[in-house]
Backbone as XML, in Angstrom:
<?xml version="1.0"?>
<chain id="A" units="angstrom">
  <residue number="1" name="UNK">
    <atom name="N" x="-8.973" y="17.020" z="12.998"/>
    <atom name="CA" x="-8.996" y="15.556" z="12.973"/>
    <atom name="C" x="-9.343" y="15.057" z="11.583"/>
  </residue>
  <residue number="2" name="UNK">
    <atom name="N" x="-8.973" y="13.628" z="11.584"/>
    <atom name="CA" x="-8.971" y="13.391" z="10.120"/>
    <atom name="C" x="-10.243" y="12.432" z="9.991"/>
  </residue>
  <residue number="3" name="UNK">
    <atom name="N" x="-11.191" y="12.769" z="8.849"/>
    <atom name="CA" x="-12.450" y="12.344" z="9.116"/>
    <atom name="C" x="-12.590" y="11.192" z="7.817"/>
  </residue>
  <residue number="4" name="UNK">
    <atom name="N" x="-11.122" y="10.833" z="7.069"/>
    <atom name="CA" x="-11.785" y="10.200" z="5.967"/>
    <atom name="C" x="-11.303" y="8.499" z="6.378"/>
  </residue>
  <residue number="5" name="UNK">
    <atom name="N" x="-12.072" y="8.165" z="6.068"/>
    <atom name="CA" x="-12.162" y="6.713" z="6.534"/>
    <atom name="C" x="-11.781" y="5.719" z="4.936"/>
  </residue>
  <residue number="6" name="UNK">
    <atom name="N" x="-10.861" y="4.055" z="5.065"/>
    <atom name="CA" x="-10.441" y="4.013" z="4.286"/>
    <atom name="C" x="-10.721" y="2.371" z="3.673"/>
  </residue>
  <residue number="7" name="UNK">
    <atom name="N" x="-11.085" y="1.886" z="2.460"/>
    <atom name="CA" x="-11.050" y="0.812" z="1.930"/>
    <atom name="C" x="-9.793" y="0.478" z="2.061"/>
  </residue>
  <residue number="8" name="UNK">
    <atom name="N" x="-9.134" y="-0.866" z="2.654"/>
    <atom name="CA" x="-8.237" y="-1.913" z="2.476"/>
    <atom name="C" x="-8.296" y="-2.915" z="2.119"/>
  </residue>
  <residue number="9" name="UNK">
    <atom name="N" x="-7.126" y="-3.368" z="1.612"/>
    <atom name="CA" x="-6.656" y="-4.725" z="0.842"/>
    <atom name="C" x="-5.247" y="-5.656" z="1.490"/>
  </residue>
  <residue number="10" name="UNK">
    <atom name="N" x="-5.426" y="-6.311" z="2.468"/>
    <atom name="CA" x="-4.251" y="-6.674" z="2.814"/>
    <atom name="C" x="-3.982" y="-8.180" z="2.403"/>
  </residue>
  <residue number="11" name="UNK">
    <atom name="N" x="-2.560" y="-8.472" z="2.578"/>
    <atom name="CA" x="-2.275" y="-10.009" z="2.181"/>
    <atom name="C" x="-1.402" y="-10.575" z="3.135"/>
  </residue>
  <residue number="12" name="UNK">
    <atom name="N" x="-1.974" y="-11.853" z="3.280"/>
    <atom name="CA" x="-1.201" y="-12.786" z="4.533"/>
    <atom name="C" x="-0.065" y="-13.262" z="3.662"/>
  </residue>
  <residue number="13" name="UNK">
    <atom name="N" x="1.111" y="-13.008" z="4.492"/>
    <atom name="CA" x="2.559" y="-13.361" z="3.740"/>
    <atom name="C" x="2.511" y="-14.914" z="3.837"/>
  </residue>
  <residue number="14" name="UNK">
    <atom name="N" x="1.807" y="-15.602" z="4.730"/>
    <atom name="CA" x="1.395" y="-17.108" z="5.643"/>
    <atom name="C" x="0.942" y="-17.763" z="4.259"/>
  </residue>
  <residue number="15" name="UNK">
    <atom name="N" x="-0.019" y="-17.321" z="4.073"/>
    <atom name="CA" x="-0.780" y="-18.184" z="3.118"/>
    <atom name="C" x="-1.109" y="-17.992" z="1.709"/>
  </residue>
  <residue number="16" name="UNK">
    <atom name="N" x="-0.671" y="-16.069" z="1.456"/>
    <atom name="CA" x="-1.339" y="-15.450" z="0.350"/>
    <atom name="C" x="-2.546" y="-15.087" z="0.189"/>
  </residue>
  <residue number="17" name="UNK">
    <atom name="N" x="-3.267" y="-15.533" z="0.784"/>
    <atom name="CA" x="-4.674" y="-14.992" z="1.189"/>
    <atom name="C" x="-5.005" y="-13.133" z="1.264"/>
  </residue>
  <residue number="18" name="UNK">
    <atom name="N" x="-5.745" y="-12.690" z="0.518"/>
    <atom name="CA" x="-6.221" y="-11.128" z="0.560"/>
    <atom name="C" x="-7.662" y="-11.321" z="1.865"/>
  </residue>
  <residue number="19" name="UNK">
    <atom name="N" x="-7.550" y="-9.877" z="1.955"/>
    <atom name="CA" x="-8.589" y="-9.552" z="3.296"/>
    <atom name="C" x="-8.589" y="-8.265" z="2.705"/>
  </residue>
  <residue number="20" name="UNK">
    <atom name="N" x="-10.255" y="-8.046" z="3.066"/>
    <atom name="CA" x="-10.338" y="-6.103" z="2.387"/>
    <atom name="C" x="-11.641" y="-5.993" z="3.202"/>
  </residue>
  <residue number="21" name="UNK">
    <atom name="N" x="-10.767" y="-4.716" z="3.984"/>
    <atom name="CA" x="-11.700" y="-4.468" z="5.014"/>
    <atom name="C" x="-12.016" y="-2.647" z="4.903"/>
  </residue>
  <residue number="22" name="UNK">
    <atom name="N" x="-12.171" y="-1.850" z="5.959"/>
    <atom name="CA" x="-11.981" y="-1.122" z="5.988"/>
    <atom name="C" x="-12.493" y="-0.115" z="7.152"/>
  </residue>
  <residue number="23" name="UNK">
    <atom name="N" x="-11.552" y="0.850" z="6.993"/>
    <atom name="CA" x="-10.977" y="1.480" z="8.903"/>
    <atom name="C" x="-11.227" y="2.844" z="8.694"/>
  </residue>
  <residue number="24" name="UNK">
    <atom name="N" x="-11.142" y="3.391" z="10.302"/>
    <atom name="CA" x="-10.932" y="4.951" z="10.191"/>
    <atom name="C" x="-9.614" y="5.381" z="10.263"/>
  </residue>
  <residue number="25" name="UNK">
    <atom name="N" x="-8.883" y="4.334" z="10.727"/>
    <atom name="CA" x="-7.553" y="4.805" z="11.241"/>
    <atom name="C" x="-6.653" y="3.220" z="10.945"/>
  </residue>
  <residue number="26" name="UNK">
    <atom name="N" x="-6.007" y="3.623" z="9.812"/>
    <atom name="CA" x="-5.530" y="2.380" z="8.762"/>
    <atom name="C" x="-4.191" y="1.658" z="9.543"/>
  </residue>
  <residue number="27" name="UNK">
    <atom name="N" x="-3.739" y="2.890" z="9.852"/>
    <atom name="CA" x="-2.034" y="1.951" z="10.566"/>
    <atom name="C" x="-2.652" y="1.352" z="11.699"/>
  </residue>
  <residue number="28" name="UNK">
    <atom name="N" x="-3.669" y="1.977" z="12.797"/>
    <atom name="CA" x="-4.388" y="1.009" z="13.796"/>
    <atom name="C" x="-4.840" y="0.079" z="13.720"/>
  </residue>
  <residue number="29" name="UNK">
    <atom name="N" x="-5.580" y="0.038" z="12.098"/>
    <atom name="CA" x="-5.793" y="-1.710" z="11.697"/>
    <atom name="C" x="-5.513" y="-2.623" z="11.210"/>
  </residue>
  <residue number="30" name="UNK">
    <atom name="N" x="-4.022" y="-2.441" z="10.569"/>
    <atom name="CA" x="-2.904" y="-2.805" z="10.318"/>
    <atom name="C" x="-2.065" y="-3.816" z="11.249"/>
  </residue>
  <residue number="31" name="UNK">
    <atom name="N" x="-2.318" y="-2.897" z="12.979"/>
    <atom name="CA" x="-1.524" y="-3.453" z="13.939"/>
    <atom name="C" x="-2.168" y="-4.252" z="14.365"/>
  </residue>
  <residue number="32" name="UNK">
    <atom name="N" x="-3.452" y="-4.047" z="14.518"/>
    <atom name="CA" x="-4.417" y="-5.415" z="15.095"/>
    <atom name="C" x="-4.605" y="-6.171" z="14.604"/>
  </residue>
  <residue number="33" name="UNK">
    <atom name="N" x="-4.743" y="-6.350" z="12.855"/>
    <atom name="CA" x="-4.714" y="-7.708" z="12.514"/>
    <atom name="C" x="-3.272" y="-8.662" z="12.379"/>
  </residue>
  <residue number="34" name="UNK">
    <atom name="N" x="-1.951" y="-7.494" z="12.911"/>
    <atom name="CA" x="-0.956" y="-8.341" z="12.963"/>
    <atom name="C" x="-0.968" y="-8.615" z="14.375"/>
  </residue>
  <residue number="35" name="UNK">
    <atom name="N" x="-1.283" y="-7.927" z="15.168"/>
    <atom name="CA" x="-1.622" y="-8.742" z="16.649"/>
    <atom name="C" x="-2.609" y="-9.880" z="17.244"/>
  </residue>
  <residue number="36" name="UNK">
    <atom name="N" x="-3.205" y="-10.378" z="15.756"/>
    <atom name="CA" x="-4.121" y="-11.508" z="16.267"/>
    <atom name="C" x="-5.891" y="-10.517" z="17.022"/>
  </residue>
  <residue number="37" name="UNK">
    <atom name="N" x="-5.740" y="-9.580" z="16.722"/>
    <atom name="CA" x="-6.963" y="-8.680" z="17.443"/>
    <atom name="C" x="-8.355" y="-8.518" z="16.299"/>
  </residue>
  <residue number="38" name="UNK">
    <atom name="N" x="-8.486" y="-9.492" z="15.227"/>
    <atom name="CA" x="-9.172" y="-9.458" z="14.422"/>
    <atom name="C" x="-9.958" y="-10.985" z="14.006"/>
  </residue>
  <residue number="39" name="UNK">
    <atom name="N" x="-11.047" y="-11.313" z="14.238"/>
    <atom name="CA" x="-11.369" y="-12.218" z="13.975"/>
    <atom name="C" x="-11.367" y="-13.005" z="13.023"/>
  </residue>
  <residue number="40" name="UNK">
    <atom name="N" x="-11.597" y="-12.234" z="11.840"/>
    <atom name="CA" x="-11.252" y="-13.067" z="10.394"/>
    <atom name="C" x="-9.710" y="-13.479" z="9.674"/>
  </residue>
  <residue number="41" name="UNK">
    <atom name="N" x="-9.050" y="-12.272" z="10.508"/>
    <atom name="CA" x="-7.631" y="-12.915" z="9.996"/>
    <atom name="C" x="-6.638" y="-13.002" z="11.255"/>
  </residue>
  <residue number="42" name="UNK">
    <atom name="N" x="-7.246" y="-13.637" z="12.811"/>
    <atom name="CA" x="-6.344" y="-14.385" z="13.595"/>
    <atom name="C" x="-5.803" y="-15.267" z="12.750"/>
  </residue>
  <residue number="43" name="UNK">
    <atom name="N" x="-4.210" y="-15.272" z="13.444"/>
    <atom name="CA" x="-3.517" y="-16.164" z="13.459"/>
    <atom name="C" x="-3.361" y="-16.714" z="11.611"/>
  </residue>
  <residue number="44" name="UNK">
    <atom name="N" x="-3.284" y="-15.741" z="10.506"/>
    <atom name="CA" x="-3.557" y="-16.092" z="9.602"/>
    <atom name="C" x="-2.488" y="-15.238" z="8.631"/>
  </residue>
  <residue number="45" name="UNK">
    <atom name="N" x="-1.301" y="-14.686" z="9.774"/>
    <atom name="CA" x="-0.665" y="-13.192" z="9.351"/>
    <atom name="C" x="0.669" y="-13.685" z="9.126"/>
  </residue>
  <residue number="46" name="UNK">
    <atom name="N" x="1.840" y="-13.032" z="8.973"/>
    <atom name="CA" x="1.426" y="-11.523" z="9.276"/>
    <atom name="C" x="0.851" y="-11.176" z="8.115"/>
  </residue>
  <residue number="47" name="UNK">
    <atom name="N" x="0.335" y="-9.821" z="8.159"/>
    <atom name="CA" x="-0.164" y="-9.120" z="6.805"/>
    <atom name="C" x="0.377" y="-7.686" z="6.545"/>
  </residue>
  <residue number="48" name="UNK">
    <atom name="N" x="0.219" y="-7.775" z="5.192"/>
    <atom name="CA" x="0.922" y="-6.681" z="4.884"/>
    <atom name="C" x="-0.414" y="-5.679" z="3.887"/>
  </residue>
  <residue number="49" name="UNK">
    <atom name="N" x="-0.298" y="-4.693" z="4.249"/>
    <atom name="CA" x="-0.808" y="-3.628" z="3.058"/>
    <atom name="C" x="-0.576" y="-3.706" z="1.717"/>
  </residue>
  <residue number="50" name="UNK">
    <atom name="N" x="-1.881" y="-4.313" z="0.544"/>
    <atom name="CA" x="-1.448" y="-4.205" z="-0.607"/>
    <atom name="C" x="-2.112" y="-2.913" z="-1.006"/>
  </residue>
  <residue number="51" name="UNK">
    <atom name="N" x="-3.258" y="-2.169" z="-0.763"/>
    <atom name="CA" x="-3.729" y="-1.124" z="-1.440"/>
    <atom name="C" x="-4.271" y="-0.504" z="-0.706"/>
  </residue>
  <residue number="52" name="UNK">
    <atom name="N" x="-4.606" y="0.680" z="-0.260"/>
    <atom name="CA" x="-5.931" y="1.266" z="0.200"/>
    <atom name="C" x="-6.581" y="2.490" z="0.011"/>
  </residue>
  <residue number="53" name="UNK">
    <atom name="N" x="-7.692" y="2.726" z="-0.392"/>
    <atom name="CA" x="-8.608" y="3.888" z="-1.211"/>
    <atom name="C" x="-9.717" y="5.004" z="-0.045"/>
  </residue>
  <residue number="54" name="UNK">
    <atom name="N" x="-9.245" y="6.363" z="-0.034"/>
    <atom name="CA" x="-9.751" y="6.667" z="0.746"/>
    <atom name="C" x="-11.601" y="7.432" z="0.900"/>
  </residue>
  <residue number="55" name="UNK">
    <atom name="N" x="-11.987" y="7.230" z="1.458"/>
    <atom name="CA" x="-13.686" y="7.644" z="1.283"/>
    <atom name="C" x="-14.067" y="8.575" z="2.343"/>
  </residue>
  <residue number="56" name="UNK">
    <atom name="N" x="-14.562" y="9.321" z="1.637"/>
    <atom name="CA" x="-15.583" y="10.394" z="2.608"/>
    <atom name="C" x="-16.005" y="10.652" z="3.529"/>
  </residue>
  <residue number="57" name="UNK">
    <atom name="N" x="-16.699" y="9.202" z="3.817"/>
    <atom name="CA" x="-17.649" y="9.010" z="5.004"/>
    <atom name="C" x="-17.763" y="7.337" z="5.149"/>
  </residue>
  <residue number="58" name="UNK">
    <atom name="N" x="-17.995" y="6.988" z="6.299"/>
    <atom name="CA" x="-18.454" y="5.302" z="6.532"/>
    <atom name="C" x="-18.990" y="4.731" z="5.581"/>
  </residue>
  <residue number="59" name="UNK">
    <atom name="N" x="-20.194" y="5.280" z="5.349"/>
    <atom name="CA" x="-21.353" y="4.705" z="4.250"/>
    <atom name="C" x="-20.326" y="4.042" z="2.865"/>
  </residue>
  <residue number="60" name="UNK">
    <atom name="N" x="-19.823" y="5.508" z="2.414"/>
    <atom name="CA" x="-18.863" y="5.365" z="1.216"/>
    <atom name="C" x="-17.962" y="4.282" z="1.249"/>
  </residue>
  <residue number="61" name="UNK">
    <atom name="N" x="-17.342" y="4.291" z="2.185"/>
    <atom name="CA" x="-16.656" y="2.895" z="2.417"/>
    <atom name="C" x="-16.953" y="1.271" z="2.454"/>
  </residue>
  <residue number="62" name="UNK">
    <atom name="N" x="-18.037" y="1.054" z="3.108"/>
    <atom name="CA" x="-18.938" y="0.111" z="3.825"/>
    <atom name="C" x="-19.371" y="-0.233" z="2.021"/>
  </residue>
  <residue number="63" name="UNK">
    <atom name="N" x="-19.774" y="0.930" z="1.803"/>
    <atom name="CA" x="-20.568" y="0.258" z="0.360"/>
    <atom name="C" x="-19.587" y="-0.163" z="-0.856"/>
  </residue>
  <residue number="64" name="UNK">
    <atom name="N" x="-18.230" y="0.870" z="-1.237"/>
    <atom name="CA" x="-17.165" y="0.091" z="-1.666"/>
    <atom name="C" x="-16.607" y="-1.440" z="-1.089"/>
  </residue>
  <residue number="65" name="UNK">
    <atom name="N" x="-16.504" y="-1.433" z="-0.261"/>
    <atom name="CA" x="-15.724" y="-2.499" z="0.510"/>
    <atom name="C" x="-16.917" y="-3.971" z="0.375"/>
  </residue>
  <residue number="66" name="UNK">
    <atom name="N" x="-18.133" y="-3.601" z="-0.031"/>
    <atom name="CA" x="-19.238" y="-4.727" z="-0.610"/>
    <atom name="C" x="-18.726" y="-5.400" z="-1.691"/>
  </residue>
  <residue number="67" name="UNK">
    <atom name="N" x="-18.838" y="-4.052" z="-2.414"/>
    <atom name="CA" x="-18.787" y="-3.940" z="-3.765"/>
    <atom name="C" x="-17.537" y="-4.924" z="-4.374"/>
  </residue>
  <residue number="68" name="UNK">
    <atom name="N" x="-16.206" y="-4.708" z="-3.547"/>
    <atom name="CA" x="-15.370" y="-5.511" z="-3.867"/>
    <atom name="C" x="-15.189" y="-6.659" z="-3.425"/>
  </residue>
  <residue number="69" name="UNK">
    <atom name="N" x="-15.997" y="-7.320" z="-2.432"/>
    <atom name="CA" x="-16.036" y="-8.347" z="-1.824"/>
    <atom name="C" x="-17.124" y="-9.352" z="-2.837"/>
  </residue>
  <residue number="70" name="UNK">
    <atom name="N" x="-17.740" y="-8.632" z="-3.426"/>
    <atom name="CA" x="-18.901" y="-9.719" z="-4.492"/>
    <atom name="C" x="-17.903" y="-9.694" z="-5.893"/>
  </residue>
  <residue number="71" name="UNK">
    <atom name="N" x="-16.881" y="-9.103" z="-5.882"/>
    <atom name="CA" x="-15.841" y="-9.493" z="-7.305"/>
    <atom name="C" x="-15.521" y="-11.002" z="-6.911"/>
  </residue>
  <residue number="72" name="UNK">
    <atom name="N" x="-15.400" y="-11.522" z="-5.765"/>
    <atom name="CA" x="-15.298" y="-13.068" z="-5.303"/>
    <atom name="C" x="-13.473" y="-13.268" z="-5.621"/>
  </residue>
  <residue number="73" name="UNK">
    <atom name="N" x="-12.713" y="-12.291" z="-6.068"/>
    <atom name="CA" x="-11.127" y="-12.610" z="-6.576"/>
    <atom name="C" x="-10.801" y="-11.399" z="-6.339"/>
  </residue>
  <residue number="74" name="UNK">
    <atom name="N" x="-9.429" y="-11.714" z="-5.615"/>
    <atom name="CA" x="-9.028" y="-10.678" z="-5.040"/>
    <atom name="C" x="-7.897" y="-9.969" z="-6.320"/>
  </residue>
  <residue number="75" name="UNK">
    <atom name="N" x="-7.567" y="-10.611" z="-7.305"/>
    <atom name="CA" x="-6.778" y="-9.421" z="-8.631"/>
    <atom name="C" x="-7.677" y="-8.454" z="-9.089"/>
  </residue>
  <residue number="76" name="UNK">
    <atom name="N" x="-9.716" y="-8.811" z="-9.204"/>
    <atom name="CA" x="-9.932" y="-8.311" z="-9.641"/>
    <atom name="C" x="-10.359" y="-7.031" z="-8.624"/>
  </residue>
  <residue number="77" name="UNK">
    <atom name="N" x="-10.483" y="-7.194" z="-7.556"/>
    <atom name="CA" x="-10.947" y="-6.555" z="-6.772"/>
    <atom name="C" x="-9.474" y="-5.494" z="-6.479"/>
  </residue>
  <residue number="78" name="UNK">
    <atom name="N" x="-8.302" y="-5.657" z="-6.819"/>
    <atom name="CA" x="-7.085" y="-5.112" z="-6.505"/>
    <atom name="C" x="-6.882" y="-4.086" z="-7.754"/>
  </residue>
  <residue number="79" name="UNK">
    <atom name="N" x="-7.538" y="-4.759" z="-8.999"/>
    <atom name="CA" x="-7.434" y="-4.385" z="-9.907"/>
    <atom name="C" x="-8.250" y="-2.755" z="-10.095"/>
  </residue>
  <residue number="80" name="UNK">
    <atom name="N" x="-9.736" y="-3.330" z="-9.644"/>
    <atom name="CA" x="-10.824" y="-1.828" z="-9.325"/>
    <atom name="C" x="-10.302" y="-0.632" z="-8.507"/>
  </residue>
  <residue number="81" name="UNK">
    <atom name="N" x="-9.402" y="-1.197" z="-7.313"/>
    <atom name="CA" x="-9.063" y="0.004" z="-6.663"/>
    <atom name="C" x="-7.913" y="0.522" z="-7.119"/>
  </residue>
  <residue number="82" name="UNK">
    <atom name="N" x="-6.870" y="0.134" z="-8.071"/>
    <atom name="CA" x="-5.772" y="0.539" z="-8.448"/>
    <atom name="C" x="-6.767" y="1.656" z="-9.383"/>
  </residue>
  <residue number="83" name="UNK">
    <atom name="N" x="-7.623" y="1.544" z="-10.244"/>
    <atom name="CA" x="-7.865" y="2.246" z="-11.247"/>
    <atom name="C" x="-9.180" y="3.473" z="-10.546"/>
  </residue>
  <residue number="84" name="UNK">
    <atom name="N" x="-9.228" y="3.063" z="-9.300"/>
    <atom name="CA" x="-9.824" y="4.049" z="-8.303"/>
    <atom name="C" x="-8.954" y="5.232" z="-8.089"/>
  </residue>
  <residue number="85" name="UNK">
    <atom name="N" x="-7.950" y="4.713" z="-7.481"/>
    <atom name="CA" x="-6.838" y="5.336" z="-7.024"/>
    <atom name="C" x="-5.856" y="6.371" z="-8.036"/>
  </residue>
  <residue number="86" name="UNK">
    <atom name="N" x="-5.913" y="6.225" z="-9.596"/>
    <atom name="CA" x="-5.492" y="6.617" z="-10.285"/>
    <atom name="C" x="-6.574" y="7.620" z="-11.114"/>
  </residue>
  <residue number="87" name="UNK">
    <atom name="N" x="-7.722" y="7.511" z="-10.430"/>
    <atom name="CA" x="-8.878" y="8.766" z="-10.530"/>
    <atom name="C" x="-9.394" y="8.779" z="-12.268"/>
  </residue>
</chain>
């Protein structure tokens, strides 16, 4: 089983709006926030996947996924995980 759990970045095609959350199981949370099954981005979709960075463990995640949420802008916060991602 796959144990790494993952920082996301998605964008409402609706409004342009970013959302960065993060899952154990990414295409599952993908489908629920396009099914309206998510509280912060009901009815606010559809959304699409702009980035996502994978972590270790919960903690690792939980504490990235802070981290980019106090950048307060989502280029710059798109920006950190691109240069995550490229190691």
């Amino acid at each position: 089983m796959n144990n790494l759990f993952h920082v996301y970045i998605i964008k409402s095609l609706s409004s342009g709006k970013y959302y960065i959350g993060h899952t154990h199981n990414l295409d599952d949370r993908l489908k629920r926030h396009n099914q309206n099954r998510s509280v912060y981005t009901k009815l606010k979709g559809p959304w699409e996947l702009v980035l996502a960075y994978p972590c270790n463990s919960k903690n690792e995640a939980v504490q990235l996924e802070l981290k980019l949420k106090k950048f307060k802008n989502s280029k710059k916060a798109i920006a950190y995980l691109q240069k995550l991602n490229q190691g």
